[in-house]
Steps between C-alpha positions, in 0.01 A plus 500: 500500500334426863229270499237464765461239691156354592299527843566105559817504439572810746260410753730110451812725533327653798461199699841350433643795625279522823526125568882558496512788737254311728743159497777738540388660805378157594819389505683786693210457792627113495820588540438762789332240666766271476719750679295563767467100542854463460571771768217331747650198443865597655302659747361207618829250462640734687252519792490074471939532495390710808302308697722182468762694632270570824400148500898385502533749794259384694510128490868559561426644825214266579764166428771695723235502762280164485724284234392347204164392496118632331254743652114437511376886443161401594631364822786737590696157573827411388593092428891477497633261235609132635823458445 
């Protein structure tokens, strides 16, 4: 024979069940979000594997055409190294 269970321990029940389904989806949202960080992340090693492929280029060409030596940005000078 069936018995009844009582309003607390339904309502008890209830809130198990609802707390799961809310850490559940909690936990898929992480995880989408860890994709999407994962995938931005490549991204941006790429764009940084990138960029110090341009920056190879172009201080090759600049030590084929002044040497070896530093440049002062803020002074559009170039100070060859003393060899």
């Amino acid at each position: 024979m069936a018995k009844k269970l009582t309003k607390d321990e339904i309502k008890n029940l209830e809130d198990i069940r609802n707390t799961y389904s809310g850490v559940a989806r909690a936990i898929g949202e992480s995880e989408i979000g860890i994709a999407n960080f994962q995938a931005r992340k490549e991204e941006l090693i790429e764009n940084l594997r990138k960029l110090n492929e341009r920056q190879k280029i172009i201080v090759e060409g600049l030590e084929s055409k002044y040497g070896k030596g530093s440049i002062n940005l803020e002074t559009s000078e170039f100070v060859p190294i003393q060899e």
